[in-house]
N, C-alpha and C positions, 0 to 999 in steps of 0.2 A: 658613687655616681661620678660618673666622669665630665670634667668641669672644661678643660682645653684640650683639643685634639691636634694634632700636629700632622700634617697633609704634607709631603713629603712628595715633590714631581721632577720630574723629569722632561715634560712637553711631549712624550709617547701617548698615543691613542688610548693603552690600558692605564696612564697613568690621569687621563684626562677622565676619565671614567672612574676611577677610582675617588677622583674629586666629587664629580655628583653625588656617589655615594656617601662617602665620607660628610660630606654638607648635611644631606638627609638625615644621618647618623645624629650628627649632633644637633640637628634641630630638632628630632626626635628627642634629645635628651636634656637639651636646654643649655647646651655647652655652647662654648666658644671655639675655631679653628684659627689655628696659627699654621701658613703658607710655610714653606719652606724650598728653596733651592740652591743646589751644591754649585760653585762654580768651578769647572774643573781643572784642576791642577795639573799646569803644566810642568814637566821636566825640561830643567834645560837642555836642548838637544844640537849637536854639534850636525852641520850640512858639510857636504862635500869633501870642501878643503880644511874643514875642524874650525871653523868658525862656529860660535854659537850665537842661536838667534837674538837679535839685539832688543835692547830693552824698548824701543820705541816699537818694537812690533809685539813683544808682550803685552803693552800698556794697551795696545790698539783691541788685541785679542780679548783681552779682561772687560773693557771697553762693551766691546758685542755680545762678551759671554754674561755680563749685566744688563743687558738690554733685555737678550734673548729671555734671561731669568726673570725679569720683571715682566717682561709677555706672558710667559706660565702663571706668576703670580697673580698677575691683574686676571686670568681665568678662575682661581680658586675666590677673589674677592668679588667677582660679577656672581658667581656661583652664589657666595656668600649673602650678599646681596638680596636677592631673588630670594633666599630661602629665609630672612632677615636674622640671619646669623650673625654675629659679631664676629670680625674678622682683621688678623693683625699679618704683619706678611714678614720674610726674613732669608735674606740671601746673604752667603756665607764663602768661603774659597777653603774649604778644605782642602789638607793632605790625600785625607781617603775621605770618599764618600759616605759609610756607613756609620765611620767617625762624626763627620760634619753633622749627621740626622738626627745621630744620640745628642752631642753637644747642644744641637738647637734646642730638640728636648727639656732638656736641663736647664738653658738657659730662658727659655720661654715660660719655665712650669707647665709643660705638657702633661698631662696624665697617660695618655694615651698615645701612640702613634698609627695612622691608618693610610697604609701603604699599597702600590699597586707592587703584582707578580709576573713577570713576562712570562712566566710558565716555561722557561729552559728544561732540556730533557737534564736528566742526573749528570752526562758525563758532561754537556757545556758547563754545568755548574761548576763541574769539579776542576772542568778546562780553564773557565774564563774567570770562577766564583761568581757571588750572589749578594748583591749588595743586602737585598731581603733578607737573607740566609743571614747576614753576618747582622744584619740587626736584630733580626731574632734571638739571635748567641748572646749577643751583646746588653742588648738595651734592659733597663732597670725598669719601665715601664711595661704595658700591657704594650702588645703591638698585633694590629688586626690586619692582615693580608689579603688582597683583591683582588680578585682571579675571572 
């Protein structure tokens, strides 16, 4: 029986959908949901004359992309809420993203992971990859895809 599920967003339509689900899910099973959101990891990047962007405008960046992440979050704990699910939250800055989801995982004690799919054709997959994709390959846990 699956005890913590790990809700995995992004702040996309299918991913906010994937939350409702995922909540029902484990209120159907008497589990608990642990939020998750990757912050993303920027490279540093050289502009124009090979300057690279200065750290006060990274820290501004990390800044909003914490913000933005705790907005998704406080969606899957209102969710939570409403369905009186027990609900824990966890924003992270991974390298990779599908790294950051496992790791959460692991460090949560998630059983499960239930994740939303943007439904890309084969070749953007292959073009762009799939963070989905790679959590599937990857992760030691059950992982449920939402479509």
């Amino acid at each position: 029986m699956l005890k913590n599920i790990l809700i995995p967003t992004d702040g996309s339509e299918v991913s906010r959908k994937a939350i409702k689900a995922g909540v029902k899910l484990a209120q159907s099973l008497g589990a608990k949901v642990t939020g998750y959101y990757a912050i993303p990891f920027l490279q540093p990047a050289a502009f124009g004359d090979g300057e690279l962007m200065n750290k006060e405008m990274v820290t501004k960046l990390d800044r909003l992309a914490r913000t933005t992440g705790q907005k998704y979050l406080d969606e899957i704990d209102q969710a939570a809420k409403e369905a009186g699910v027990e609900y824990v939250g966890l924003i992270t800055k991974p390298v990779i993203t599908y790294e950051g989801i496992i790791d959460a995982a692991k460090k949560k004690r998630c059983d499960a992971i239930f994740m939303a799919s943007r439904g890309r054709s084969e070749v953007k997959k292959l073009l762009l990859g799939s963070v989905t994709q790679k959590v599937l390959s990857h992760a030691r846990v059950p992982v449920i895809v939402y479509r």
